[in-house]
Each structure stands twice: as structure tokens, then as C-alpha cells.
PABAZA-852641 format. One line per 5 residues: number of its first residue (from 1); their letters; for each residue x, y, z of N, C-alpha, C. Coordinates in steps of 0.001 Angstrom, whole numbers, m for minus. Example, Ala and Ser with C-alpha at 12.3 -4.5 7.8 and 13.67 -1.06 7.14 Angstrom:
BEGIN
1	as	13190,m5690,7800,12300,m4500,7800,13200,m3300,7800  12850,m2250,7080,13670,m1060,7140,12900,30,7870
END
This chain:
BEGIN
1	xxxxx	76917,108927,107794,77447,107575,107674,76628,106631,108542  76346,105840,108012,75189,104108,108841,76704,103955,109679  76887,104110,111142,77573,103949,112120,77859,102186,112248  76853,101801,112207,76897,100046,112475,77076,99098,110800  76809,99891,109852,77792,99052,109002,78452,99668,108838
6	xxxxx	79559,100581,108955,80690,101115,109049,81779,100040,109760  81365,99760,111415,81651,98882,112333,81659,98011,111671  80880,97005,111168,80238,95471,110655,81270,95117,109475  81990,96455,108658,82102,96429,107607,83967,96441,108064  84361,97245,108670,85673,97167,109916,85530,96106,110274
11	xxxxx	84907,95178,110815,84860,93876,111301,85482,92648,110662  84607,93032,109648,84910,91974,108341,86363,92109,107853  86507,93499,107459,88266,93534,107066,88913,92990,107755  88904,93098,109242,89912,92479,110605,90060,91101,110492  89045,90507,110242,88597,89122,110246,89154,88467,109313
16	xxxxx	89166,89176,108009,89338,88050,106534,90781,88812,106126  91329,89979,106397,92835,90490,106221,93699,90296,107195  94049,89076,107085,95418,88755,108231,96624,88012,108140  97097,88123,106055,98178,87447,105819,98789,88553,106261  99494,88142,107582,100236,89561,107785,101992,89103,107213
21	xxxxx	102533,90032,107262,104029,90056,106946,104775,88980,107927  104582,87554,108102,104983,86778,108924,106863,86988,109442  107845,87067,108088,108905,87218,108662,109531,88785,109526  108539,89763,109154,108863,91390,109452,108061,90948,110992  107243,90332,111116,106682,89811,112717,107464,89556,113600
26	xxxxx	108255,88188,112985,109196,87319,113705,110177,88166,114009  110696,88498,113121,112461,89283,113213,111708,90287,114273  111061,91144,114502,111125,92269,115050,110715,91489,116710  109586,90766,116826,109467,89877,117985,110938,89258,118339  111344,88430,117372,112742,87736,118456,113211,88772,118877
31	xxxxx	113500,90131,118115,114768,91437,118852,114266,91353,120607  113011,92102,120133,112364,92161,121893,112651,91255,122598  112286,90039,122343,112198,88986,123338,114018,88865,123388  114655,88631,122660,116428,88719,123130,116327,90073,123706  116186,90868,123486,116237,92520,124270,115914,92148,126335
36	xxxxx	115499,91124,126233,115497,91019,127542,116592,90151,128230  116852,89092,127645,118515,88583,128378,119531,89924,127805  119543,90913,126558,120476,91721,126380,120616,92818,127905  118991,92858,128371,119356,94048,129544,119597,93675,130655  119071,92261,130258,119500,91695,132181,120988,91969,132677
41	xxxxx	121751,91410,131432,123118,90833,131372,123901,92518,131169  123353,93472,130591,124128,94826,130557,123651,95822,132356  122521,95194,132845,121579,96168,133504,122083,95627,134937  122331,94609,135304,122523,93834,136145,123249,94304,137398  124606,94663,137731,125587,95147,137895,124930,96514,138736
46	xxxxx	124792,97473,137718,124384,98805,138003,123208,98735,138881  122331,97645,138383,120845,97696,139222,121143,97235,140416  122243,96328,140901,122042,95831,142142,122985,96355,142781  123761,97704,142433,124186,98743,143307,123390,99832,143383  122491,100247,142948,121570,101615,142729,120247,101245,143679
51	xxxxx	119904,99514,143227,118267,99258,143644,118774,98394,144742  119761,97911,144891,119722,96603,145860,119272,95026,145241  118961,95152,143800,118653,93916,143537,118959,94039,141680  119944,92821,141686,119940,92876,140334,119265,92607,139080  118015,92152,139760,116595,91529,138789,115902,93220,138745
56	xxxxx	116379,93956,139684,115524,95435,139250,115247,96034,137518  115858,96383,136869,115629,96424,135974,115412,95368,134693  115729,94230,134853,115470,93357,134254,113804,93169,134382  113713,92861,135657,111781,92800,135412,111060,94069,134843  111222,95368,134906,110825,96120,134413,110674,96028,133156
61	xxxxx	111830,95639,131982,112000,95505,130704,111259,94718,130201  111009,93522,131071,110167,92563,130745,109072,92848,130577  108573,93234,131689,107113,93718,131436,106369,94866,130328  107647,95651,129986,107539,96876,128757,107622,95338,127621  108195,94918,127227,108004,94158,126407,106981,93261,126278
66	xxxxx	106325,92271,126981,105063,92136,127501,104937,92753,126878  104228,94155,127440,103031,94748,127085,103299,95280,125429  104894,95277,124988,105520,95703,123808,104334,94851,122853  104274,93403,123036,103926,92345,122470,102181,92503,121954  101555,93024,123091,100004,93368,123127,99994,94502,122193
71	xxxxx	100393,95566,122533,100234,96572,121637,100926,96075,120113  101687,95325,120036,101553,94859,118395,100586,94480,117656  99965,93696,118719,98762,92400,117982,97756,93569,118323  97677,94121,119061,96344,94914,118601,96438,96508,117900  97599,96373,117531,97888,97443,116359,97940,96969,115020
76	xxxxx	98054,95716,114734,97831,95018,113754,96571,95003,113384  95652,94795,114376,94603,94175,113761,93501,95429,113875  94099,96725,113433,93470,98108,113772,93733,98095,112303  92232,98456,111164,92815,99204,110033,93296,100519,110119  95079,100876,109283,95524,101461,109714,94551,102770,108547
81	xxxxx	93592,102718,107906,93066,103331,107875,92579,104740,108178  92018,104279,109427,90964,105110,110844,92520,106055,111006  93582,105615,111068,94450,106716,111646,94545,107849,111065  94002,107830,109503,94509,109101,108511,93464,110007,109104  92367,109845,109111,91478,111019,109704,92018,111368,110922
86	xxxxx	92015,110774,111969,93156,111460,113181,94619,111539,112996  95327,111763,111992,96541,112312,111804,96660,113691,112434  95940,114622,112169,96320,115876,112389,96129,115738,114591  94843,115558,114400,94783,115322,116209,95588,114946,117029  95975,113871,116298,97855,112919,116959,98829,113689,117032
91	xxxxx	98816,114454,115577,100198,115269,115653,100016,116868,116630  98854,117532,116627,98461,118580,117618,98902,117774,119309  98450,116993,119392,97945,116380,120614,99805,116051,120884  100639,115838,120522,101949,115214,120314,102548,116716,120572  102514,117502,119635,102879,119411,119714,102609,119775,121314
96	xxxxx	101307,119592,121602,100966,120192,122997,101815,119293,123732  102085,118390,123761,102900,117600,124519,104377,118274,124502  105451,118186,123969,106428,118724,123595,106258,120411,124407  105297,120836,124022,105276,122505,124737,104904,122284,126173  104086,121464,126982,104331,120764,128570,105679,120819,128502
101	xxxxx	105983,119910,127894,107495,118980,128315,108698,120577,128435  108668,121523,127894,109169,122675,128190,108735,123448,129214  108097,123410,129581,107389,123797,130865,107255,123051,132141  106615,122406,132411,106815,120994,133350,107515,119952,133344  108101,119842,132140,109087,118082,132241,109576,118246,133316
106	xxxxx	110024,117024,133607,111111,116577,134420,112870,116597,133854  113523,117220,134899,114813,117961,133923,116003,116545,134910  116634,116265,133729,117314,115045,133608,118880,115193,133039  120149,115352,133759,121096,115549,132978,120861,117116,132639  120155,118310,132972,120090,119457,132269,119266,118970,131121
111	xxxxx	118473,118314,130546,117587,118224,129496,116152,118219,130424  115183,118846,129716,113523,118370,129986,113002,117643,128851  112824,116440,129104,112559,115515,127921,111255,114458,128198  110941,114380,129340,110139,113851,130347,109212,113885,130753  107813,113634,131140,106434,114301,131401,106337,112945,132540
116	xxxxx	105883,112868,133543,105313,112279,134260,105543,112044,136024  105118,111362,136601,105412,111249,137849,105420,110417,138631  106935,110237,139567,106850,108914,140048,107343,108082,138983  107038,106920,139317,107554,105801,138826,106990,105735,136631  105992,106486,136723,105310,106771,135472,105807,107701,135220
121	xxxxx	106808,107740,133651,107211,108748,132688,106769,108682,131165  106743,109502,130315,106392,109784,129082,107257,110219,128833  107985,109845,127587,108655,110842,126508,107919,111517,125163  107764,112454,125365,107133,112733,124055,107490,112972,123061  108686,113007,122895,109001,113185,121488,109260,111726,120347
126	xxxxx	108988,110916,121071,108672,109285,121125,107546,109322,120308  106537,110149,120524,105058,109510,120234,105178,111182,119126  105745,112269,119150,105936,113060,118019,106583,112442,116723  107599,111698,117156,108227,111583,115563,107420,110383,114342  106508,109637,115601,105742,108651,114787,103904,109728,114107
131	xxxxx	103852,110601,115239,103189,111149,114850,103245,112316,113484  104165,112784,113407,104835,113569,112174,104869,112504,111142  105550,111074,111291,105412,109978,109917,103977,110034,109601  103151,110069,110654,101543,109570,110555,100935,110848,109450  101112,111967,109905,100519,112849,109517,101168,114031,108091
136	xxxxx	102631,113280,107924,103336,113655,106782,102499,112501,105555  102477,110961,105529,101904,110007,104943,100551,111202,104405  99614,111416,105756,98735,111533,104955,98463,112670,103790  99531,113838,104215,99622,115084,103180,99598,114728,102024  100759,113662,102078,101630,113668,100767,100634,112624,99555
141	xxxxx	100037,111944,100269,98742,110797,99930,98453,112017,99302  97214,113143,99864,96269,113886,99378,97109,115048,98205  98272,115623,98596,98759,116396,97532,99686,115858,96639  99418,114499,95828,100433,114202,95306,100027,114410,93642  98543,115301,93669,98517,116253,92523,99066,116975,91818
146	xxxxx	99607,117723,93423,100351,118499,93069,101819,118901,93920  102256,117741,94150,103148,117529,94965,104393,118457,94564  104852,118607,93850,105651,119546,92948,105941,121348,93705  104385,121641,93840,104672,122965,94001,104768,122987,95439  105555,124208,95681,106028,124855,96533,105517,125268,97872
151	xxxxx	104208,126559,97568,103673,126813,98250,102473,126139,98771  101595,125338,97878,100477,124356,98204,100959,123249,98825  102046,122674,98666,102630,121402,98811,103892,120865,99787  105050,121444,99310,106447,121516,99716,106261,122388,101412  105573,123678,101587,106010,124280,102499,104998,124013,103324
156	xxxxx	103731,123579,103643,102961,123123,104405,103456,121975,105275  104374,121048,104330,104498,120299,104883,105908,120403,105864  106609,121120,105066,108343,121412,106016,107545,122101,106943  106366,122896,107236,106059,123899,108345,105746,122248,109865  105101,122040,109677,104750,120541,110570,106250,119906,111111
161	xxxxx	107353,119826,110179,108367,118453,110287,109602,119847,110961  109199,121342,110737,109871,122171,111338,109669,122015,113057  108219,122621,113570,107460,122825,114515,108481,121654,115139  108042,120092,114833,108503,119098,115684,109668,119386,116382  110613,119620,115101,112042,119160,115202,112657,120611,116029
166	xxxxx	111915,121605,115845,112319,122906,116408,111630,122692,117936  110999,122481,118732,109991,121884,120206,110913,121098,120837  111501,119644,119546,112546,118741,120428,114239,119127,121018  114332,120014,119522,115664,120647,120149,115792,121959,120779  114828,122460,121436,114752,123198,122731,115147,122246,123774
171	xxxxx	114595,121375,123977,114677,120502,125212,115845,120677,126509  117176,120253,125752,117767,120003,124409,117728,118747,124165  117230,118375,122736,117265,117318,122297,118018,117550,120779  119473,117279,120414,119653,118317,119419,119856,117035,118639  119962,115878,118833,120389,114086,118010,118727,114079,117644
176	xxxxx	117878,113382,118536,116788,113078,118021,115760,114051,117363  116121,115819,117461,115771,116685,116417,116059,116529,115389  117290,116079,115092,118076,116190,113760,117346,114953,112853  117338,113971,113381,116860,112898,113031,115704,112762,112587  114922,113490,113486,113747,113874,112874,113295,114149,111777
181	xxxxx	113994,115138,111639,113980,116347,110390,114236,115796,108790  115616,114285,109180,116013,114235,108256,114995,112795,108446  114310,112331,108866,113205,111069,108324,111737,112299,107669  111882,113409,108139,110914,114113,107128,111511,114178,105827  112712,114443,105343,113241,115020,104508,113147,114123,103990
186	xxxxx	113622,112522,103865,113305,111523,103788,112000,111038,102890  110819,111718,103665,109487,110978,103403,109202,112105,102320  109502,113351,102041,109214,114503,100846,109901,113761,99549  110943,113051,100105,111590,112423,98779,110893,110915,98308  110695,110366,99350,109412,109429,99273,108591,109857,98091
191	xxxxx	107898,110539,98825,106539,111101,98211,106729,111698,97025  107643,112019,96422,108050,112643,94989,108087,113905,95131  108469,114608,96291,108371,116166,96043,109748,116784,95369  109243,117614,95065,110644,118351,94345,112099,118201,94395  112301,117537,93731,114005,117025,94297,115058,118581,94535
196	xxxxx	114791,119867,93710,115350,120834,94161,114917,121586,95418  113602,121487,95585,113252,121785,96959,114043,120915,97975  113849,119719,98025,114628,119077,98398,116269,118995,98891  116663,119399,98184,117986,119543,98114,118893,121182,98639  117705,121853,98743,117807,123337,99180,117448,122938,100858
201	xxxxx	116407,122226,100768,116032,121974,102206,117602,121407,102981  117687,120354,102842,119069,119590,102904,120120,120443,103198  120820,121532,102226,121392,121879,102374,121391,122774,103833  120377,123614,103797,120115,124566,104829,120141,123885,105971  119101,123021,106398,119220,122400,106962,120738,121796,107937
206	xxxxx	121357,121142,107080,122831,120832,107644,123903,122374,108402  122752,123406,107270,123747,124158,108058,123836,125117,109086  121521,124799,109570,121203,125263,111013,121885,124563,111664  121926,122527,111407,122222,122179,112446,123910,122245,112911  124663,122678,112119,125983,123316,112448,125763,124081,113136
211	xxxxx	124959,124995,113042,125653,126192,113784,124825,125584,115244  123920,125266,114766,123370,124611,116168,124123,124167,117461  125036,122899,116814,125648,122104,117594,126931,122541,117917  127537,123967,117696,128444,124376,117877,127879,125409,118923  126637,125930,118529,126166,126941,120198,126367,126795,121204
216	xxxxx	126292,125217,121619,126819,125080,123030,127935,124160,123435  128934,124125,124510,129672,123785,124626,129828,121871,124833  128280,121812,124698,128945,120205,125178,128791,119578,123843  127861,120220,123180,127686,119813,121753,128983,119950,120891  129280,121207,121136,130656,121300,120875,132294,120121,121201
221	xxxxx	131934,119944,122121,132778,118959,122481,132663,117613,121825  130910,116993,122101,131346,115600,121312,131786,115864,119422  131321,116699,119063,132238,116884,117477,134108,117284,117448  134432,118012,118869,135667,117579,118665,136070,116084,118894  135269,115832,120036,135617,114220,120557,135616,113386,119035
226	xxxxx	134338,113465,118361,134855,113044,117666,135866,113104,116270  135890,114058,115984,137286,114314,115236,138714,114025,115681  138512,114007,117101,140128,113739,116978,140086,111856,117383  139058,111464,117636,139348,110066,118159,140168,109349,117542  140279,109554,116011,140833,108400,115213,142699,108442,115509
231	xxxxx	143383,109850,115886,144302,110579,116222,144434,110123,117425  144556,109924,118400,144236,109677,119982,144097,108291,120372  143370,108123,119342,143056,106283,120510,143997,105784,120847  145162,105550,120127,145920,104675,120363,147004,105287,120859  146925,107087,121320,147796,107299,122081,147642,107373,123340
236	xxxxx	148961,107020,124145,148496,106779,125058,148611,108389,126021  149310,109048,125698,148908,110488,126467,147738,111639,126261  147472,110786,124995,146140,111856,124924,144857,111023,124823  145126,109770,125187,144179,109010,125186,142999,109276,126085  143077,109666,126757,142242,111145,127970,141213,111938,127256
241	xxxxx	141850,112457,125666,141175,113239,125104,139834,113056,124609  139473,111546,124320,139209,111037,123516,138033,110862,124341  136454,110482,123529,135062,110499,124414,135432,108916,125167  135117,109071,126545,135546,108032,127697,134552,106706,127197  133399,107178,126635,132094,106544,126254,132259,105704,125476
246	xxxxx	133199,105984,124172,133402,105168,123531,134717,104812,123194  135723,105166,123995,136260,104140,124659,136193,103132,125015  135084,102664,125680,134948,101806,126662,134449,100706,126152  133285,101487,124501,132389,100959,123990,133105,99613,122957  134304,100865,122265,135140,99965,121350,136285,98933,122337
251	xxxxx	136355,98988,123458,137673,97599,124581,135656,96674,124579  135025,96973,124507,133837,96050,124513,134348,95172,123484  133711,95758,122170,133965,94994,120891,135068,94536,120598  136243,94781,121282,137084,93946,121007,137498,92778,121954  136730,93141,123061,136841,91831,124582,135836,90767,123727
256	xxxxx	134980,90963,122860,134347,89784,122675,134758,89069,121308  135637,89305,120612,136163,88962,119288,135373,88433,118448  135430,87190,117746,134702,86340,116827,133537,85925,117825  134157,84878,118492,132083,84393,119357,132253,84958,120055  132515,85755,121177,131780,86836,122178,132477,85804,123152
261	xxxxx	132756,86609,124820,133013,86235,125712,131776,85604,126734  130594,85085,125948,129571,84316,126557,128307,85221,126940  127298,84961,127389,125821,85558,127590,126440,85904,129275  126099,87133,129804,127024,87485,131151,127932,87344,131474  128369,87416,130582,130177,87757,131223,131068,88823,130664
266	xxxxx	130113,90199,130167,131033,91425,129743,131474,91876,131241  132571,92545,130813,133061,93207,131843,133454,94836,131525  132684,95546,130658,132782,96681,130482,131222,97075,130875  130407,96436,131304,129534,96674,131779,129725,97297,133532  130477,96835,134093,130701,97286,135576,131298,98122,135649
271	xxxxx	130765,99462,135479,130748,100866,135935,131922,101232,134961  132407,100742,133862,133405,101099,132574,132550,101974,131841  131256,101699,131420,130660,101832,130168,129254,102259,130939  129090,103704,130785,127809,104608,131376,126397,103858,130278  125341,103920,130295,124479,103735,129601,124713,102538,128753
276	xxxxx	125236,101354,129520,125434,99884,128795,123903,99409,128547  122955,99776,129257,121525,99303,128840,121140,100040,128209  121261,100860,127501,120481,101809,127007,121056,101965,125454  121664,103094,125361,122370,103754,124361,123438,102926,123497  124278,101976,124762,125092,102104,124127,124797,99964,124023
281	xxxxx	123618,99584,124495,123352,98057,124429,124507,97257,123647  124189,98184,122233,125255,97056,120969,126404,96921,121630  127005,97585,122159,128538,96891,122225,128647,96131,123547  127597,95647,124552,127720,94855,125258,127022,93648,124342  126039,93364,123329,126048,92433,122660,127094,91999,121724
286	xxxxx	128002,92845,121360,129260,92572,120528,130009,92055,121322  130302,92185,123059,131004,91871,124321,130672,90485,124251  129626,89692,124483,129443,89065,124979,128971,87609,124133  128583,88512,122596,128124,87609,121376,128762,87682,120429  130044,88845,120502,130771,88422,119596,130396,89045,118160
291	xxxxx	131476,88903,116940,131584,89081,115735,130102,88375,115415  129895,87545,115308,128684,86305,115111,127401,87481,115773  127829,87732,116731,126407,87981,117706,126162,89855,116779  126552,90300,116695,126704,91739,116086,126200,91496,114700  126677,90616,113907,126059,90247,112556,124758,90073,112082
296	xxxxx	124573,89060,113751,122953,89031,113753,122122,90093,113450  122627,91078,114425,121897,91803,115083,121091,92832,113762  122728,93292,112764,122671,93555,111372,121634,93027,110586  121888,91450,110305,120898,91191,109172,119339,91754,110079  119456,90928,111262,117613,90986,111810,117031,92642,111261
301	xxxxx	118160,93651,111715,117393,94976,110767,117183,94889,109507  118240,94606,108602,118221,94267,107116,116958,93827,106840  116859,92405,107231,115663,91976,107153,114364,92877,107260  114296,93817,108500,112988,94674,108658,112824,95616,107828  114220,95961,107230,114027,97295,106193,113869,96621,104795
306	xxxxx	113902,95572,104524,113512,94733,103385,112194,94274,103249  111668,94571,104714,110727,93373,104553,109272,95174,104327  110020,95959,105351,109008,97642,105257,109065,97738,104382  110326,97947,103294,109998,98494,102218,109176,97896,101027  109058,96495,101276,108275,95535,100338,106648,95900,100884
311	xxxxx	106614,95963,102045,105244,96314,102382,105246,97713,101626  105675,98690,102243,105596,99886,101125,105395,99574,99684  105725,99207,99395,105713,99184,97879,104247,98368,97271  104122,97476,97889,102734,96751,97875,101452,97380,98417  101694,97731,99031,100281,98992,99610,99782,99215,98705
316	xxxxx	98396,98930,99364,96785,99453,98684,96798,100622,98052  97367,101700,98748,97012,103110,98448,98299,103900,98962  98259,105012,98652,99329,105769,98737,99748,106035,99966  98728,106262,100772,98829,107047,102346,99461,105291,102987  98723,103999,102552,99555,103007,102975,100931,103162,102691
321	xxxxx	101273,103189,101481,102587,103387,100995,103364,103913,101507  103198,105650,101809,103792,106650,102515,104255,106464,104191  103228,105946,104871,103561,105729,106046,104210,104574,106135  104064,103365,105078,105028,102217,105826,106174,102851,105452  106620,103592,104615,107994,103817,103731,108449,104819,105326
326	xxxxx	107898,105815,105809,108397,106403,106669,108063,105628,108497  107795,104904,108475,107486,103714,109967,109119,103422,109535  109147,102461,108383,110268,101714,108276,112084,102429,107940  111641,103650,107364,112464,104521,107205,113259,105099,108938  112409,105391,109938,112785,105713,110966,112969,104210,111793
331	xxxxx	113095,103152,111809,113431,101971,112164,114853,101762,111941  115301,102230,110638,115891,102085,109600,117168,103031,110190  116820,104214,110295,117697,105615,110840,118157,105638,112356  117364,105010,113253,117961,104882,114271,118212,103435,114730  118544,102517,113841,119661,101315,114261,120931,101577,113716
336	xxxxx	121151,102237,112264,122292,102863,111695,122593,103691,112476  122148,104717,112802,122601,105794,114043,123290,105194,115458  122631,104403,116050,122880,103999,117071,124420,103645,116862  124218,101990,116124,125008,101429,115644,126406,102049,115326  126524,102989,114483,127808,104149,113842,127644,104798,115385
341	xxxxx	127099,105329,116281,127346,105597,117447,128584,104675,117766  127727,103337,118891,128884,102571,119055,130077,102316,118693  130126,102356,117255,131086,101887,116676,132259,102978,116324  131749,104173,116816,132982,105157,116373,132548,106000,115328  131611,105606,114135,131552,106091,112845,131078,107124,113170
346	xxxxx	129858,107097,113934,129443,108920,114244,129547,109430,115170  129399,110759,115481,129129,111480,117065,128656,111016,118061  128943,111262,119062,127504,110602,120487,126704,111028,120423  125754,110249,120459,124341,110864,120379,123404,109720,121521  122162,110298,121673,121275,109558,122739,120460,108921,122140
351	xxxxx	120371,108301,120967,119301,107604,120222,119611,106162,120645  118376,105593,120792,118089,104000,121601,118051,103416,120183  118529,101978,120495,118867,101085,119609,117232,100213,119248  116515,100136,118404,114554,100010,118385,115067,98398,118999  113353,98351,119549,113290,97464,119740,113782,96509,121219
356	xxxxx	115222,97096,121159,116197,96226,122277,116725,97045,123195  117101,98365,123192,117457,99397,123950,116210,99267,125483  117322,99407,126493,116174,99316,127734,115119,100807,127685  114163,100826,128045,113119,102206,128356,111983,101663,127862  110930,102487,128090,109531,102135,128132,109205,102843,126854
361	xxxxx	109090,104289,126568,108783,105307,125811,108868,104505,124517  110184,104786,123908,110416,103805,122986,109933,103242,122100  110057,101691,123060,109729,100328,122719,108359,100015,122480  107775,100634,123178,105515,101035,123641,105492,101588,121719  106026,102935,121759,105696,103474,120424,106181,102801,119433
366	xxxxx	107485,102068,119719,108012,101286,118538,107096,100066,117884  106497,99434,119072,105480,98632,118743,104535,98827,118211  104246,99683,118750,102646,100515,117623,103029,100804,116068  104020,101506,116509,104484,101357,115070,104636,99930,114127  105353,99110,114949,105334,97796,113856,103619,97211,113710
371	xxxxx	103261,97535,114210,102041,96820,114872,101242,97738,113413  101361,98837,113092,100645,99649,111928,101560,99215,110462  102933,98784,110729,103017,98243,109539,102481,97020,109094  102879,96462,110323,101728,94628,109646,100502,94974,109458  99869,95590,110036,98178,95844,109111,98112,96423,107977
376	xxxxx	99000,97294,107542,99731,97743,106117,99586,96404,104874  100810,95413,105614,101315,94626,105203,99775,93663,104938  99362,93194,105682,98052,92642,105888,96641,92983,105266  96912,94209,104765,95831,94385,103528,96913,94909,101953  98256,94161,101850,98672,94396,100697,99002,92884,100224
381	xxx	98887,92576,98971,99218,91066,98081,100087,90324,98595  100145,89216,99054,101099,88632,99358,102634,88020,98977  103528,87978,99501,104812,88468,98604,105489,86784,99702
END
């Protein structure tokens, strides 16, 4: 390959392809940039009993976002191209990570989920599950010959979206394994693979992760927690029984009614509600913004999964296609997740809300990620 028009020729694309997806920009930029009065106002409290200062975590967030912001614009303006040849490297390089993180992580709560030191941490299974979208896209691009069969096609690829999801829930990571698995399962159906393969997968599937989440006792617990919540809440002697977490989460959503009890002024944030910056963010924005403020929060995803899947669909080429459909697909899976978290509809689980959830790991990869759909978007017709 002539190395310098290769470059010259990359140049030119960067230069003259930049109708990017203007509203999938905006919506996902305002989240971040509100994601920072959301953590001040949830983070506040806790930080200035833990750190001594209640701007402690607030400046931190800021600056992950910051830098959230850079890594967009220059993930944008990367043809997402160049990534299909390093798909497999990303996803090896992501594997070896995950097998550290069992060995050396840093153990947190009884989980090793963690790689780093000091004030610098990595999550890797952060930069695995985008790496598995990356490197599922490109299979399914190249075998969609013969996408159909089984052994050339179907099981090469469950072997990859296994490895991941089997590495993360050692950890234990048994929510964001699952999740995993099922944004692979997801992208096989994407890609047109066998809808009975498919559906065999699925099945089985649901019913490792049963027995899974019944192996151990705490897993065990949040599926009773949640089965009996709907039974319980409103009693008041067994109201005890019931997960304390979301408890606390649902006297949120209802302290803020139609407009919300104002920008700082929840009060299930002070030591009521464990992981108010994090996990459980939405229902201090439902606290504080209200019926109105929660709605938002709704369409602004709507919007992103309307706006991915239109990029999907418009893509140049297949491997474009495939990966925006699975970028936007896992965008897609863990705001519904989260969300039905908060709200009661599903189990507890530890999945961060994209975008707005406080942490670094994340938000860094989440960006890259949007940052590879607008260059998607940016070499497909304008809509």
C-alpha cells in the first residue's frame, strides 16, 4: 500500500465528510453537560462528609466530561473504518484485560472489577462490551454469505460474545454479563443470523443465567427482593423486607411529583439512598425535576435510539450498519435497564445510567462510542 496516499486520501474523507448527525450530537452532549449539575446536586452531601468538601466529586465529573467532550470530536472525525482491521486486537487486548482484572483487580464490595492505582482506575469490562460490538460488526459484515450456517458463522461468533460475558461474570459481574450477552444476541439478530439458532441461544441462555443468579446468595436475594416488593411496600411490617435501595429510590419519585422539588433540594440523597450518583442518578432527577424532568430524560434517549438507528440504516456498508445498530443498541439497553432498575420494574442491578451516571470508565468509552457513531453517521446520506 503507497502509505502517504493512503494518509492524503484519509485526509480528504475527514475534511469533506462532516454532515454529522447534528441532533444525535446535541441530545447526547446536553445529557453530559446536565450530568454535571445532576452529580453535583446527588454527590454533594456524601462528598463533603467522606472528602471534606462538597465540590469533591463534582469537579472530578467535570473534568471526565471535559475530556468526555474531546474524545467525541476526535472520535468523530476518525474514519470508523481503520477500526475493522483492529477489531480483533481491541477485542484480544480487552480479553487480556478482564483475565488481569481476575488476578490483580482491585476487589471492591467483594467484586474485582477494577485495574489501576491510586487515584487512576480502569474498568474493563467498559472497553470489552464496546469492543465485542466492534468486533461482532465486523464478522457479521464479512459472513453475511453465509450468515445462516451454524458452524462457519453462528458459532464463531457466540464463541467471542461467550468468552466476554463468561470473564465478566467471574468478577462477579453477573448484571453487566448478562447484558452483554443479550446486546450480542441482539446484534446475531441484527445481522440476519438464524432466527432458530437464535432462539435456542436465548432460550439456554436465560436458563444459565437462572441458575446462575440463584448460585449465590446475594443474587439470590435481590430476585426475592424483587418478587415480593409489589406485596410489601405498602406494608408496613414487612416493609423491612423489601430492597432498602429502592425504597428509597421510589419516596424519591414521589417527593418530586409533577415539577420536582427544585435543582438541590432532594432529600433522599442524604445518606437515604446509597449510590444516588451513580446507579441510582434517575430518581434523584425525578426528586428534584420532577414528572417533567424524568420525561425529558426519556425522550433525550428516544431521540438517540431514533436517531442510531437511522444512522444504521443509512450506512455505507454493512460493517457501518452493524456496529451503529449495536453502539446504539447497547445505549439503548442500559438506559432501559437502569431506568426499570429505579423504577421497580426490574431487579437491582449495577448498570450506570450512559452518559449521566457519575464514573470515569463509562462515560470515556461511552463517548468513543458516540464519537464512532457520528463518523458512521457522517459518511451516510443525509436524513
Amino acid at each position: 500500500m503507497n502509505t502517504p496516499a493512503f494518509v492524503a486520501q484519509l485526509r480528504q474523507q475527514t475534511l469533506t465528510r462532516s454532515h454529522i448527525d447534528w441532533m444525535l450530537f446535541l441530545v447526547s452532549v446536553a445529557l453530559m453537560l446536565f450530568s454535571i449539575a445532576f452529580v453535583y446536586s446527588a454527590s454533594a452531601y456524601f462528598a463533603d462528609v467522606k472528602y471534606g468538601s462538597p465540590e469533591k466529586m463534582f469537579l472530578g465529573h467535570t473534568l471526565r466530561v471535559a475530556a468526555s467532550l474531546v474524545v467525541v470530536i476526535i472520535c468523530s472525525r476518525i474514519d470508523y473504518h481503520l477500526l475493522k482491521r483492529h477489531s480483533k486486537s481491541i477485542l484480544y487486548f480487552s480479553i487480556g484485560c478482564l483475565l488481569f482484572v481476575l488476578v490483580a483487580g482491585t476487589t471492591i464490595k467483594g467484586a474485582k472489577r477494577w485495574l489501576g492505582y491510586g487515584p487512576l482506575s480502569f474498568q474493563p469490562s467498559e472497553l470489552a462490551k464496546f469492543a465485542l460490538v466492534l468486533h461482532l460488526a465486523r464478522l457479521l459484515a464479512e459472513k453475511q454469505t453465509y450468515i445462516k450456517d451454524l458452524k462457519r458463522a453462528f458459532l464463531p461468533m457466540l464463541f467471542w460474545i461467550g468468552i466476554v460475558a463468561v470473564l465478566i461474570a467471574r468478577q462477579p459481574n453477573f448484571s453487566t454479563a448478562g447484558v452483554i450477552f443479550g446486546i450480542g444476541v441482539l446484534m446475531l439478530f441484527i445481522g440476519n443470523a438464524n432466527v432458530l439458532h437464535i432462539s435456542a441461544l436465548f432460550i439456554v441462555g436465560l436458563a444459565g443465567g437462572w441458575v446462575y443468579g440463584i448460585s449465590a446468595d446475594y443474587r439470590m436475594q435481590r430476585i426475592t427482593d424483587f418478587t415480593q416488593q409489589f406485596s410489601t411496600m405498602f406494608d408496613a411490617e414487612n416493609i423491612r423486607n423489601v430492597n432498602y435501595q429502592l425504597q428509597q429510590a421510589i419516596l424519591a419519585f414521589g417527593n418530586g411529583g409533577i415539577l420536582g422539588m427544585g435543582p438541590g433540594q432532594s432529600r433522599q440523597r442524604d445518606w437515604f439512598l446509597p449510590e444516588s450518583y451513580g446507579d441510582f442518578i434517575f430518581s434523584i432527577i425525578g426528586e428534584e425535576y420532577g414528572f417533567i424532568g424524568v420525561v425529558a430524560i426519556i425522550i433525550a434517549f428516544s431521540l438517540i435510539l431514533w436517531r442510531g438507528f437511522i444512522t444504521a440504516r443509512r450506512a455505507p456498508d454493512d460493517f457501518g450498519r452493524f456496529l451503529a445498530g449495536g453502539i446504539t443498541t447497547t445505549f439503548a439497553l442500559y438506559a432501559v435497564i437502569n431506568m426499570g432498575v429505579t423504577t421497580g420494574l426490574l431487579p437491582t442491578t449495577g448498570l450506570p445510567l450512559p452518559f449521566i451516571s457519575f464514573g470515569g470508565t463509562a462515560i470515556l468509552f461511552s463517548a468513543a462510542a458516540l464519537g464512532v457513531l457520528l463518523n458512521i453517521s457522517s459518511q451516510s446520506e443525509k436524513v
